[in-house]
Biopython code that builds the backbone (N, CA, C, O; Angstrom):
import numpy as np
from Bio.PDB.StructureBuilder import StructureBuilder

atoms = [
    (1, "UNK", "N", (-79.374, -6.669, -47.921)),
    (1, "UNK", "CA", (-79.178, -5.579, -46.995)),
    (1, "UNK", "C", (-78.168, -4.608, -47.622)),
    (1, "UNK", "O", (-77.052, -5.015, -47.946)),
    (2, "UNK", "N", (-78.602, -3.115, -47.828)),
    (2, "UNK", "CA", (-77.831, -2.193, -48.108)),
    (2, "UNK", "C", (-76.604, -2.008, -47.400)),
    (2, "UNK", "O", (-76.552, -2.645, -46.348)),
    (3, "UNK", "N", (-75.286, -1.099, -47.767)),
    (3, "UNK", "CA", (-74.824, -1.045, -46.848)),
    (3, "UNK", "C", (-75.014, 0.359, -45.929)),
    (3, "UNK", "O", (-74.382, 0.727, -44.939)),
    (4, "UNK", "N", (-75.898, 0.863, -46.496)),
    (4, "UNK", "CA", (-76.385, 1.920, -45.024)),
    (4, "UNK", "C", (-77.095, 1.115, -44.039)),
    (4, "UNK", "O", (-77.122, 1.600, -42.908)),
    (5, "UNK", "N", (-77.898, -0.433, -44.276)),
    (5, "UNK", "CA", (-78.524, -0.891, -43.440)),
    (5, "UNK", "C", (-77.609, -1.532, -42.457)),
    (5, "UNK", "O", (-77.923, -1.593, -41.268)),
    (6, "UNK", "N", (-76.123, -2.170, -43.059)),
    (6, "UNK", "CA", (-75.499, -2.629, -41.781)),
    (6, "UNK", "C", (-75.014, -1.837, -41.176)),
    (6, "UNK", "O", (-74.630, -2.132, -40.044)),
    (7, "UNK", "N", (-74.807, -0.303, -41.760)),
    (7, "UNK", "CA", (-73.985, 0.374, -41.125)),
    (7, "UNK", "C", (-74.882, 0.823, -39.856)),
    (7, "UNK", "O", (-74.495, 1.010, -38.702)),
    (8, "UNK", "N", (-76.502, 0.974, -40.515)),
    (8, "UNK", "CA", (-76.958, 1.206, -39.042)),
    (8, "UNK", "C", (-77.747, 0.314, -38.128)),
    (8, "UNK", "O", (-78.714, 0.589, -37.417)),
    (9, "UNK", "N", (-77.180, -0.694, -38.291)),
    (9, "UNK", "CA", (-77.387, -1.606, -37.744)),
    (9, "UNK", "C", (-75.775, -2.217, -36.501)),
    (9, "UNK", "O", (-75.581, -2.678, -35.376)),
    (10, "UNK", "N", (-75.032, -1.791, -37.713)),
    (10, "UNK", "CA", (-73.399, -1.601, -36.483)),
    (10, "UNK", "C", (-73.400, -0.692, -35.469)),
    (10, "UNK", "O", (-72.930, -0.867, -34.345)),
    (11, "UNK", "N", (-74.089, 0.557, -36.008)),
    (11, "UNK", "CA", (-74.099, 1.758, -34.706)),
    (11, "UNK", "C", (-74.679, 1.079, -33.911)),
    (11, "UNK", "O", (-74.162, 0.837, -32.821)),
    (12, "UNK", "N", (-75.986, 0.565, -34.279)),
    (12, "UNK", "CA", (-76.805, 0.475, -33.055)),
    (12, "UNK", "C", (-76.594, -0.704, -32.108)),
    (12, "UNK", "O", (-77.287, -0.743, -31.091)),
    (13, "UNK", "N", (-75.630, -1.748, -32.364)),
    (13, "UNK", "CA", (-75.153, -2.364, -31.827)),
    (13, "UNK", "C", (-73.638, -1.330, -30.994)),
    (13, "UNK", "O", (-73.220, -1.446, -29.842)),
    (14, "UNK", "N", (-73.389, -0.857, -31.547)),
    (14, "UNK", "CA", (-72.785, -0.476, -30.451)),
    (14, "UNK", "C", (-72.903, 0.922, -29.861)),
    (14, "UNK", "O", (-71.972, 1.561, -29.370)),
    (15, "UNK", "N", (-74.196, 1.322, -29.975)),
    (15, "UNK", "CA", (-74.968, 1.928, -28.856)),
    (15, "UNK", "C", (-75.204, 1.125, -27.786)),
    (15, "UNK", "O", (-74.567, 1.267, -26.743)),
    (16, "UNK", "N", (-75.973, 0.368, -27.910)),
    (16, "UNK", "CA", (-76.159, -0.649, -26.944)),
    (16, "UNK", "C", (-75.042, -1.349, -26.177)),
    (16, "UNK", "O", (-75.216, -1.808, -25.049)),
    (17, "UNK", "N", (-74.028, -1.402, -26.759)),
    (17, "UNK", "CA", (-72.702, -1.845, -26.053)),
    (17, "UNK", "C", (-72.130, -0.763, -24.906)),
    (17, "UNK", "O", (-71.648, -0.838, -23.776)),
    (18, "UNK", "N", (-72.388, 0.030, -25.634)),
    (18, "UNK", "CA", (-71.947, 1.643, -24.730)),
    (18, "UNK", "C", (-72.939, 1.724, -23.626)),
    (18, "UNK", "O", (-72.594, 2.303, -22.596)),
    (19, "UNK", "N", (-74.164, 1.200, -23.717)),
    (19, "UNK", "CA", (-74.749, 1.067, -22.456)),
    (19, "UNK", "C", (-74.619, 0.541, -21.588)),
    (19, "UNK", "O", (-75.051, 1.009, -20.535)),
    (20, "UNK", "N", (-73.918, -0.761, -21.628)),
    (20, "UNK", "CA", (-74.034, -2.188, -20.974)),
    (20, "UNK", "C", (-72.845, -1.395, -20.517)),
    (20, "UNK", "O", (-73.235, -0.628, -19.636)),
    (21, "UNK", "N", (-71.584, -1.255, -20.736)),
    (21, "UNK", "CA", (-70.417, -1.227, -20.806)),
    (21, "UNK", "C", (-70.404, -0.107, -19.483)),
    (21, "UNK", "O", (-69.821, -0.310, -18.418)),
    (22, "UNK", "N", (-71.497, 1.582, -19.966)),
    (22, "UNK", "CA", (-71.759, 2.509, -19.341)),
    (22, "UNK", "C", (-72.486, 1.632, -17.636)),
    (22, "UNK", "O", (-71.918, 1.572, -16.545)),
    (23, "UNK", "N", (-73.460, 1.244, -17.908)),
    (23, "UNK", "CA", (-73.503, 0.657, -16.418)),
    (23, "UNK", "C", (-73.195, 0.063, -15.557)),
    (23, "UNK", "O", (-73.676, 0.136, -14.426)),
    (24, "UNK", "N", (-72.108, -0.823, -16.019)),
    (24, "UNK", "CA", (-71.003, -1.783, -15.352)),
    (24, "UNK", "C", (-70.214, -0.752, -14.767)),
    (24, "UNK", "O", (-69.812, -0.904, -13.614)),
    (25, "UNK", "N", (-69.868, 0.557, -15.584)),
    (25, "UNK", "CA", (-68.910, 1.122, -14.640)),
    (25, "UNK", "C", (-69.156, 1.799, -13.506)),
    (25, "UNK", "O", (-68.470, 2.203, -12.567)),
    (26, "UNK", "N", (-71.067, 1.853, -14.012)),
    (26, "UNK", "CA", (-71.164, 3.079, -12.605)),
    (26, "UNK", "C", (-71.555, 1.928, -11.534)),
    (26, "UNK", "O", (-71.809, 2.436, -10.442)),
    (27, "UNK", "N", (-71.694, 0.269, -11.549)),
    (27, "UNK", "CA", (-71.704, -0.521, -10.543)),
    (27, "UNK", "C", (-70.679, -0.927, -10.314)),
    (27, "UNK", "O", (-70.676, -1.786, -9.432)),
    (28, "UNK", "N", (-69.529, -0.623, -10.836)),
    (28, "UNK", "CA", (-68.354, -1.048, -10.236)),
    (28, "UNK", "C", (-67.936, 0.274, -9.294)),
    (28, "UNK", "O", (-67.562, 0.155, -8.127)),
    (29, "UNK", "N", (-68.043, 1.362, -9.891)),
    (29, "UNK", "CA", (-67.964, 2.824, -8.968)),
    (29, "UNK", "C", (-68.266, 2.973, -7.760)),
    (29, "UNK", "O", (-67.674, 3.512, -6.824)),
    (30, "UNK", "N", (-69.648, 2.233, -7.886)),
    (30, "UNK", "CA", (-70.462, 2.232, -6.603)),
    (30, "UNK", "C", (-69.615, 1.541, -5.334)),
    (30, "UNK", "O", (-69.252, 1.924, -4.222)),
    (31, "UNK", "N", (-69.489, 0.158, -6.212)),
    (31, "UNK", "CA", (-68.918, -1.055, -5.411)),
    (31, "UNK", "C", (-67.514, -0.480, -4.617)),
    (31, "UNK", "O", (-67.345, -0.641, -3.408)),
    (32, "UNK", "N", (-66.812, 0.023, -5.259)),
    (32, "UNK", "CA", (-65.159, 0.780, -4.764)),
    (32, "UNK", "C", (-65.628, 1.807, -3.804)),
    (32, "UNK", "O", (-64.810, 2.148, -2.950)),
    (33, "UNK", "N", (-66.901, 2.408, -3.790)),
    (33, "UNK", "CA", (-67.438, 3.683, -3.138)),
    (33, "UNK", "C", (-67.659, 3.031, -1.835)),
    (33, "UNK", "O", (-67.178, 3.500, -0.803)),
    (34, "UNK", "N", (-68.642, 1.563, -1.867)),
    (34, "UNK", "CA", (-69.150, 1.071, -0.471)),
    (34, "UNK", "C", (-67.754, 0.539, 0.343)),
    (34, "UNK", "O", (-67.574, 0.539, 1.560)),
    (35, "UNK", "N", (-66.684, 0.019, -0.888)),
    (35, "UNK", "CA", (-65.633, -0.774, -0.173)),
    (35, "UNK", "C", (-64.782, 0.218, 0.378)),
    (35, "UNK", "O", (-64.208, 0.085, 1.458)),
    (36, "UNK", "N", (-64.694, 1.239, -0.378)),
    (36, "UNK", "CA", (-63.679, 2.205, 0.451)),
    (36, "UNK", "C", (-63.862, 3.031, 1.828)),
    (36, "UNK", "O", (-63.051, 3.601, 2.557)),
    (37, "UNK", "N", (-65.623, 2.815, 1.894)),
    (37, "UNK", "CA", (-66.503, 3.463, 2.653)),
    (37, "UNK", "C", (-66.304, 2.597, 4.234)),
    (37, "UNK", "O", (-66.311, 3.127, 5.345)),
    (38, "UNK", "N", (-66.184, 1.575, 4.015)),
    (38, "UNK", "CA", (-66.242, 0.677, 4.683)),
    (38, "UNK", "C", (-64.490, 0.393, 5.449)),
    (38, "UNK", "O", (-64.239, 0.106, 6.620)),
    (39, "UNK", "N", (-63.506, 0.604, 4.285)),
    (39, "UNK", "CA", (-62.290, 0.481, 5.168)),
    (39, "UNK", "C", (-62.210, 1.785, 5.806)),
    (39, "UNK", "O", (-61.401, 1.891, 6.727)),
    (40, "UNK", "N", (-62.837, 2.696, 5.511)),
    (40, "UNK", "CA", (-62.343, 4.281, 6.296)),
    (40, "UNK", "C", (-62.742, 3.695, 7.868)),
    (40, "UNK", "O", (-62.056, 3.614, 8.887)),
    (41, "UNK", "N", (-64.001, 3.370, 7.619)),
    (41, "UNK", "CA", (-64.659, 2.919, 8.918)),
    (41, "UNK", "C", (-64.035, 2.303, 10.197)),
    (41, "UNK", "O", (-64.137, 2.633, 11.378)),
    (42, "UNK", "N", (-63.237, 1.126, 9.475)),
    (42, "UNK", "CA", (-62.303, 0.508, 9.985)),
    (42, "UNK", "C", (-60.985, 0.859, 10.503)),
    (42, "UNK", "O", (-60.541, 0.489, 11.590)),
    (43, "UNK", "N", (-60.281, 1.738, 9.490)),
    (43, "UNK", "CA", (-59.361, 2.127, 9.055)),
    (43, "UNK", "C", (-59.277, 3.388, 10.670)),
    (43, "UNK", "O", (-58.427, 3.300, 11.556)),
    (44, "UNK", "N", (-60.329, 4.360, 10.616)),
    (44, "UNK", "CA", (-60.414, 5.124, 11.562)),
    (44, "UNK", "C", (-60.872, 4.297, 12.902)),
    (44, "UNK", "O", (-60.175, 4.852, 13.752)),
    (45, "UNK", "N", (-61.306, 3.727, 13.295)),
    (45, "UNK", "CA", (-61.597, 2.422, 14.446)),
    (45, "UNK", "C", (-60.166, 2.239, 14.961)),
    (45, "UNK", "O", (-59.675, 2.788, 15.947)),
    (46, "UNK", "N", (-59.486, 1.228, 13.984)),
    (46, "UNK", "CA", (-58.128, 0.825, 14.514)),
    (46, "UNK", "C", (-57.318, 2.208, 14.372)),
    (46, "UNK", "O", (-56.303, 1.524, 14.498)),
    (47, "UNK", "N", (-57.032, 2.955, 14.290)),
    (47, "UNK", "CA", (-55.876, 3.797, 14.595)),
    (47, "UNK", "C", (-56.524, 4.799, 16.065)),
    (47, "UNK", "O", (-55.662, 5.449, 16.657)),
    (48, "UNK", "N", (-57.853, 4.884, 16.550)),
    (48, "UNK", "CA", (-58.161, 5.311, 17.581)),
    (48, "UNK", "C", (-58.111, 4.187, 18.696)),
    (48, "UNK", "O", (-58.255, 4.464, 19.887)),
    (49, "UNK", "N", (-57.863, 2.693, 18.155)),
    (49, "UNK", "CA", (-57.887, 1.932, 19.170)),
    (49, "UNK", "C", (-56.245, 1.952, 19.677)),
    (49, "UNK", "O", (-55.924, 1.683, 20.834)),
    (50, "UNK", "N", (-55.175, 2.355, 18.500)),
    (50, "UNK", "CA", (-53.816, 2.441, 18.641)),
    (50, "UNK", "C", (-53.494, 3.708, 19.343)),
    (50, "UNK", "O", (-52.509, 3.747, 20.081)),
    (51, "UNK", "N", (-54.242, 4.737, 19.171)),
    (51, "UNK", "CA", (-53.833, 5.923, 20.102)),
    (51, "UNK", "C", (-54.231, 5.799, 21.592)),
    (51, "UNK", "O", (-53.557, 6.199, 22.541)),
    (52, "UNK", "N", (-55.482, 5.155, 21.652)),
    (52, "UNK", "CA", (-55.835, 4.249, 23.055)),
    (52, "UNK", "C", (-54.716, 3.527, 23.733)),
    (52, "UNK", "O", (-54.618, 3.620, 24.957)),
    (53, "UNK", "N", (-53.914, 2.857, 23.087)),
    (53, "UNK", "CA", (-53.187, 1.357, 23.689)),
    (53, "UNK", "C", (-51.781, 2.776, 23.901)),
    (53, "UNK", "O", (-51.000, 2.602, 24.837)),
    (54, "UNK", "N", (-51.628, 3.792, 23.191)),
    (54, "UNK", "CA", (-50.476, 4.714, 23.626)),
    (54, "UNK", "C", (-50.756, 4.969, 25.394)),
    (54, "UNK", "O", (-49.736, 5.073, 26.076)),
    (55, "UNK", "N", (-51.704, 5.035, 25.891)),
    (55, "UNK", "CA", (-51.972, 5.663, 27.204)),
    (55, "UNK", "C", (-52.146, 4.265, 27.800)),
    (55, "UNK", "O", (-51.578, 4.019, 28.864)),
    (56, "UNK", "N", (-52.853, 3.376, 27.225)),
    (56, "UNK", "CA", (-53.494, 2.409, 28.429)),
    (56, "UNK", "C", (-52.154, 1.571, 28.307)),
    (56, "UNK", "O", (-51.816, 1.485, 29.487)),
    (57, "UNK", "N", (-51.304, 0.980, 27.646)),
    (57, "UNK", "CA", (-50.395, 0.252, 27.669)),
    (57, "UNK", "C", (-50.699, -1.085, 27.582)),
    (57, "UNK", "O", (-50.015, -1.726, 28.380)),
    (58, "UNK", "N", (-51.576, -1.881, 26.825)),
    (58, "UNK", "CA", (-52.092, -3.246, 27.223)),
    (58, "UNK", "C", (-50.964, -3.985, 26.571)),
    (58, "UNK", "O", (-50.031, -3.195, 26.425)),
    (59, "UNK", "N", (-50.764, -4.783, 26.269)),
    (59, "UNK", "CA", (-49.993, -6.050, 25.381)),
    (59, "UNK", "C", (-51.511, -6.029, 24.522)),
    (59, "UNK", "O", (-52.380, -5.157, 24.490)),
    (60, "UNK", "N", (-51.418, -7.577, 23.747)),
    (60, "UNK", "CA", (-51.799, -7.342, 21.888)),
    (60, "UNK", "C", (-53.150, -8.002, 22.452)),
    (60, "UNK", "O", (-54.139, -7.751, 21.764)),
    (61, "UNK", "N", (-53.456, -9.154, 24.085)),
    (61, "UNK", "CA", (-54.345, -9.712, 24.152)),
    (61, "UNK", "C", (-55.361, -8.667, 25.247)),
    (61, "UNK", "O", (-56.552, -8.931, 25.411)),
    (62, "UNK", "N", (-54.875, -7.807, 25.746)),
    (62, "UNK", "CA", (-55.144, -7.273, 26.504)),
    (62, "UNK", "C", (-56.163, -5.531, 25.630)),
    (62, "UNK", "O", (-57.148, -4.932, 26.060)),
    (63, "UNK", "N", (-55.298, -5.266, 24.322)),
    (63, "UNK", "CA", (-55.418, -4.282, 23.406)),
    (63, "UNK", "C", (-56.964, -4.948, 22.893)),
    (63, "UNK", "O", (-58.031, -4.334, 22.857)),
    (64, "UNK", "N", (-56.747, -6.232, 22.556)),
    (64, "UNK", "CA", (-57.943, -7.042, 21.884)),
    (64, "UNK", "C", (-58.972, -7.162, 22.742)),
    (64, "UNK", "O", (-59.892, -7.739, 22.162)),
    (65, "UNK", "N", (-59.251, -6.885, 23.858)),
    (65, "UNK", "CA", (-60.272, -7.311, 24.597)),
    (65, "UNK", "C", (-60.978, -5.939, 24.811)),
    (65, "UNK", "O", (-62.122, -5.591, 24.518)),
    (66, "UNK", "N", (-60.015, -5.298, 25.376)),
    (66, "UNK", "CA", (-60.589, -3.888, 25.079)),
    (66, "UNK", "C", (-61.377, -3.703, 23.758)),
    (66, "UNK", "O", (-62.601, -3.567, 23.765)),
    (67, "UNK", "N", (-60.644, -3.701, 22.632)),
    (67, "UNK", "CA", (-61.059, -3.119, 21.191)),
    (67, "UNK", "C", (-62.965, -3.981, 21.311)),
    (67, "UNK", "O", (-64.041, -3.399, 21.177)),
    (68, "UNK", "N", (-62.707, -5.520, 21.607)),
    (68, "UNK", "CA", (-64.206, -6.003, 21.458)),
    (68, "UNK", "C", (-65.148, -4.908, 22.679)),
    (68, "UNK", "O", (-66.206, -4.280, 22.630)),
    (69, "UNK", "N", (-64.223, -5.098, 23.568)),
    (69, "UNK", "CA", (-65.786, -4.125, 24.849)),
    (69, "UNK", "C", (-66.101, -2.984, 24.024)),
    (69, "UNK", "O", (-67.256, -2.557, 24.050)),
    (70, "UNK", "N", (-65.064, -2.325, 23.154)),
    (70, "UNK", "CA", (-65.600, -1.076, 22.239)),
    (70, "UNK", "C", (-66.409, -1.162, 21.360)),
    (70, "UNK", "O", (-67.259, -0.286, 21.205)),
    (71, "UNK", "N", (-66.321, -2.392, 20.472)),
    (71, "UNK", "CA", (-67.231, -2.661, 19.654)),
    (71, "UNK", "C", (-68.737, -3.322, 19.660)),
    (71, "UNK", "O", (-69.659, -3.342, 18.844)),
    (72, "UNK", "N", (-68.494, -3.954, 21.238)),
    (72, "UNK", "CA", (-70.014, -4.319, 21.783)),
    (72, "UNK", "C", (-70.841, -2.981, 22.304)),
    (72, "UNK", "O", (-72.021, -2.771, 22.020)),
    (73, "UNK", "N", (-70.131, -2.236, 23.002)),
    (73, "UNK", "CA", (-70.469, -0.784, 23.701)),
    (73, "UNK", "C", (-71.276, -0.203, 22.553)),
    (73, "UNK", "O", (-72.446, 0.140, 22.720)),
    (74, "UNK", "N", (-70.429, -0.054, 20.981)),
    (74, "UNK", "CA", (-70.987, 0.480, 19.946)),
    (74, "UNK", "C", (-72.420, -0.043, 19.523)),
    (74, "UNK", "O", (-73.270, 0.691, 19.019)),
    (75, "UNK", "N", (-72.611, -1.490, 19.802)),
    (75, "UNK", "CA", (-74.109, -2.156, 19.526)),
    (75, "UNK", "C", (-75.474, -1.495, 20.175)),
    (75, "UNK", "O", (-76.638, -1.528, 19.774)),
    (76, "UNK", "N", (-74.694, -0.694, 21.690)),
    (76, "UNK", "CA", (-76.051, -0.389, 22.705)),
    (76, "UNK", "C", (-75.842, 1.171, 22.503)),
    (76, "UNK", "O", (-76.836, 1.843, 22.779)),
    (77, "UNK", "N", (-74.611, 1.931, 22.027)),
    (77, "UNK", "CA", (-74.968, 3.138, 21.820)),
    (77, "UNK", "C", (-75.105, 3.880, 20.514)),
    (77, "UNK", "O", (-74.145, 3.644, 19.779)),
    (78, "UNK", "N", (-75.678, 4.409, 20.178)),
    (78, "UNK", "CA", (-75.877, 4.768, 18.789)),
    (78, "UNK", "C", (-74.518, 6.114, 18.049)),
    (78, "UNK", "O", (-74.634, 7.044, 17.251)),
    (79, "UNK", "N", (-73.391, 5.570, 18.803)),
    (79, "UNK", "CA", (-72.127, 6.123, 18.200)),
    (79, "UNK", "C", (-71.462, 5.086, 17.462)),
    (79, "UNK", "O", (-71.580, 3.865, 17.562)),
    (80, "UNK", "N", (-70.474, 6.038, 16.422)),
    (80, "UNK", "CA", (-69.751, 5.585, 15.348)),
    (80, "UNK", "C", (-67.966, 4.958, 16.672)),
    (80, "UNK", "O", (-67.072, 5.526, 17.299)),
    (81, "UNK", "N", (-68.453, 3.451, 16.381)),
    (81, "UNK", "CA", (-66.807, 3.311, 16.753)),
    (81, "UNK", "C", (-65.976, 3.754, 16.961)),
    (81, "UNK", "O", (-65.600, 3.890, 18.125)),
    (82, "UNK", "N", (-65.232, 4.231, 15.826)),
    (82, "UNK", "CA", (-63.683, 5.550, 15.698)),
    (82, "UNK", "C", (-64.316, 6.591, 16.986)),
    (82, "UNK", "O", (-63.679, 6.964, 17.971)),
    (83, "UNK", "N", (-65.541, 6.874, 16.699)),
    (83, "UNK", "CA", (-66.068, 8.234, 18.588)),
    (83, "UNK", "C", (-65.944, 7.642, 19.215)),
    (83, "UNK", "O", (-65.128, 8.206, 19.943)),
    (84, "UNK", "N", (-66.269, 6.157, 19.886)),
    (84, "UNK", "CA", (-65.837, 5.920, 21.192)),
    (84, "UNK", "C", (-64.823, 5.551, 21.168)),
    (84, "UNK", "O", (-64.619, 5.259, 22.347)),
    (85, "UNK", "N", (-63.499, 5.214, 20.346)),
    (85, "UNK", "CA", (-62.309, 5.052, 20.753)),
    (85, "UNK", "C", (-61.705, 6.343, 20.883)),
    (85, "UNK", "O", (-60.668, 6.481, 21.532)),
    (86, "UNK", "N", (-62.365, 7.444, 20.227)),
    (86, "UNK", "CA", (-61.566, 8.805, 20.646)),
    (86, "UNK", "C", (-62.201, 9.121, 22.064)),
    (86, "UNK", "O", (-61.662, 10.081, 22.614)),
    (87, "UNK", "N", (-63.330, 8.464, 22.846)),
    (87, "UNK", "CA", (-63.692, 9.041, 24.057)),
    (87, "UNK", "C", (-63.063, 7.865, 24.476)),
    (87, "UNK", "O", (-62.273, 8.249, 25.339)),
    (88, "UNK", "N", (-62.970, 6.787, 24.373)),
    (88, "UNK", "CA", (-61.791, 6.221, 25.237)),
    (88, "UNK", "C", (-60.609, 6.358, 25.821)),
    (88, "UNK", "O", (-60.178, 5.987, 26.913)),
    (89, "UNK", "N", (-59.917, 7.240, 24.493)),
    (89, "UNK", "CA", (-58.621, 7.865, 24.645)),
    (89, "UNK", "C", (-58.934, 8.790, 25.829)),
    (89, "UNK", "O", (-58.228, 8.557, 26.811)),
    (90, "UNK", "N", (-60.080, 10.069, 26.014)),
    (90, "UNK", "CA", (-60.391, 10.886, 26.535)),
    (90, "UNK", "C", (-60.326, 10.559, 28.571)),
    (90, "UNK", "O", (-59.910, 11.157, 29.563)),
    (91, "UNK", "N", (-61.179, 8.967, 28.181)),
    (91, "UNK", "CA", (-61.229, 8.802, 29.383)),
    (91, "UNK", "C", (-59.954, 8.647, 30.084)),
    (91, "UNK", "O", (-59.681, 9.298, 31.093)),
    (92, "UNK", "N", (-59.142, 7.752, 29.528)),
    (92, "UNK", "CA", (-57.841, 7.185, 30.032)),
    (92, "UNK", "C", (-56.844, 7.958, 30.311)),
    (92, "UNK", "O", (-56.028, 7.775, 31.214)),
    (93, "UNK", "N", (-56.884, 9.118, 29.315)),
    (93, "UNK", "CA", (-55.896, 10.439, 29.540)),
    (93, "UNK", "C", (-56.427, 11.236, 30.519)),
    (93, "UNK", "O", (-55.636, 12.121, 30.845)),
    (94, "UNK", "N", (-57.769, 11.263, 31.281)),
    (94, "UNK", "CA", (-57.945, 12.163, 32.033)),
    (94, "UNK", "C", (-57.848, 11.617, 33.380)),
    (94, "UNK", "O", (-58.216, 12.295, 34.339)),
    (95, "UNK", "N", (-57.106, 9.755, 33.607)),
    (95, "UNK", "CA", (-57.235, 9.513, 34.842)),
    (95, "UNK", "C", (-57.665, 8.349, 35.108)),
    (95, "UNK", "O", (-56.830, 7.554, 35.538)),
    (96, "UNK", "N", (-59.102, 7.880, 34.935)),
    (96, "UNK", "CA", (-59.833, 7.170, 34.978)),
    (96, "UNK", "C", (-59.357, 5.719, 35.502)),
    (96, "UNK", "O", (-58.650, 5.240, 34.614)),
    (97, "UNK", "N", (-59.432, 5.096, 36.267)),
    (97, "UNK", "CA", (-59.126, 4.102, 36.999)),
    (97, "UNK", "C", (-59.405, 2.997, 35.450)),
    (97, "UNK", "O", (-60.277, 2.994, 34.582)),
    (98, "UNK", "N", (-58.271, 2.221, 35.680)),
    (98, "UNK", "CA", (-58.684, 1.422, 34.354)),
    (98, "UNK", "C", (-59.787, 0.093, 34.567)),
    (98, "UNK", "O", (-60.467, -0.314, 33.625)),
    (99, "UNK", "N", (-59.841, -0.406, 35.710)),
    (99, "UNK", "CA", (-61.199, -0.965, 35.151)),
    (99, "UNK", "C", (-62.740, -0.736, 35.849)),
    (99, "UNK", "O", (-63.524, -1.611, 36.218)),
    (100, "UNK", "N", (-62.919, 0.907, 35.906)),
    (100, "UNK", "CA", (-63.782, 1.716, 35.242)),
    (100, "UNK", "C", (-63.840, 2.439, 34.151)),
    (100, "UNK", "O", (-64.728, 3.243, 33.868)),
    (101, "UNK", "N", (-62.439, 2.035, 33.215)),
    (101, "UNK", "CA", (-62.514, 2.835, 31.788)),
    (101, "UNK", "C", (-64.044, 3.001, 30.917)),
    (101, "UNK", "O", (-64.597, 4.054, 30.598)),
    (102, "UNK", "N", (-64.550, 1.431, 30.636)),
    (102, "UNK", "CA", (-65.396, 1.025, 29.805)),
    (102, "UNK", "C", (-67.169, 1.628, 30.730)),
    (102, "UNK", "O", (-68.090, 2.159, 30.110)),
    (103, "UNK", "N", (-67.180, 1.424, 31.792)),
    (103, "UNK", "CA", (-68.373, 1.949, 32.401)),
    (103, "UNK", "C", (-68.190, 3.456, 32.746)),
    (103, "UNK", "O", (-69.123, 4.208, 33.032)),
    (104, "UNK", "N", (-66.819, 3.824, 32.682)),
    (104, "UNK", "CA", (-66.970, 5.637, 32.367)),
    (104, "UNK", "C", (-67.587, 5.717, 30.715)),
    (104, "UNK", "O", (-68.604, 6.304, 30.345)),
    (105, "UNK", "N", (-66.859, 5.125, 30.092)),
    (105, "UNK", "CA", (-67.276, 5.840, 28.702)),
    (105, "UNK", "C", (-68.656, 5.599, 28.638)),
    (105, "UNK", "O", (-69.462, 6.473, 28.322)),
    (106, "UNK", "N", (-68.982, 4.354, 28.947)),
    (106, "UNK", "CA", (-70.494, 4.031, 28.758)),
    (106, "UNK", "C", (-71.603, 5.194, 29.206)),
    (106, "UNK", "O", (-72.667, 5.453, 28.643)),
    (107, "UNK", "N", (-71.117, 5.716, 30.203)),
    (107, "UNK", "CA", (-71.752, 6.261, 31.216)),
    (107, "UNK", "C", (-72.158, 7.625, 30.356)),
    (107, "UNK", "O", (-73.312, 7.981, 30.118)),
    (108, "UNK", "N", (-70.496, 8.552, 29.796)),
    (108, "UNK", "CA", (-70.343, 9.318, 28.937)),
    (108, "UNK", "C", (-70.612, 9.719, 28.019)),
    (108, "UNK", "O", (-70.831, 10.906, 27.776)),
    (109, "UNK", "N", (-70.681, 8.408, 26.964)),
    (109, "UNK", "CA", (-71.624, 8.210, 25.464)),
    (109, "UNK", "C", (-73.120, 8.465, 26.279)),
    (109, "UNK", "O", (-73.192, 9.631, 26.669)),
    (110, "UNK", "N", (-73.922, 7.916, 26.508)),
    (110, "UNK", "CA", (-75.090, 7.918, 26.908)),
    (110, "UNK", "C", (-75.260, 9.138, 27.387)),
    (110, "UNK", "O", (-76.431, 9.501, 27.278)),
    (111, "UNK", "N", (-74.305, 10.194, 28.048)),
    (111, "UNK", "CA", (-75.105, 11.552, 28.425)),
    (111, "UNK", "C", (-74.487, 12.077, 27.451)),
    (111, "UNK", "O", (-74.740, 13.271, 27.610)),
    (112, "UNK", "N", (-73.774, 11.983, 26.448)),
    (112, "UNK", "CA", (-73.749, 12.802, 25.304)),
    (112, "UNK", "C", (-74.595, 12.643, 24.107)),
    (112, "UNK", "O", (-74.483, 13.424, 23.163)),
]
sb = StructureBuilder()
sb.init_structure("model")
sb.init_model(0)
sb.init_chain("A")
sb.init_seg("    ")
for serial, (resi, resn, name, xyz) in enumerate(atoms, 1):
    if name == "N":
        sb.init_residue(resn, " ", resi, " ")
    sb.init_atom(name, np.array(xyz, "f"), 0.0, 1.0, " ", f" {name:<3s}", serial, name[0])
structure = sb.get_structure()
């Protein structure tokens, strides 16, 4: 073997390296894209469930029971979580007897 033959035989090995190497990063990209995608989700959820607990005043077991009726509510209406904890907030600040909070919003999401 010449040595132009290993030499192109070295490139082309690491052409091919540059590929492998090149697609790992754009699946790791991805992966940080879905994970970060995913704490916003969250991330915006709980701080509308914390601006909630500013008005309603629950303690931590009382905050928690609520947060699940929000997140079951979310199964039957086709809104994003973080929206019904900001129409939660909505309801509670405008009055709303608290345990008709959850069947106002329900009521609310559904005609919106």
């Amino acid at each position: 073997m010449t040595a132009a033959d290993k030499l192109h035989s070295m490139f082309g090995s690491f052409s091919e390296m540059s590929i492998v190497v090149s697609s790992f990063n754009d699946v790791l990209g991805q992966t940080c894209d879905m994970i970060n995608g995913l704490a916003e989700e969250y991330d915006g959820f709980d701080k509308g469930m914390r601006a909630v607990n500013t008005m309603a005043g629950l303690n931590g077991e009382g905050l928690e029971a609520l947060t699940d009726r929000v997140k079951e509510l979310s199964e039957e209406i086709p809104l994003a979580k973080d929206e019904l904890a900001g129409g939660l907030y909505q309801v509670i600040s405008n009055g709303v007897l608290k345990n008709n909070w959850i069947d106002f919003l329900n009521k609310s999401a559904k005609a919106a």
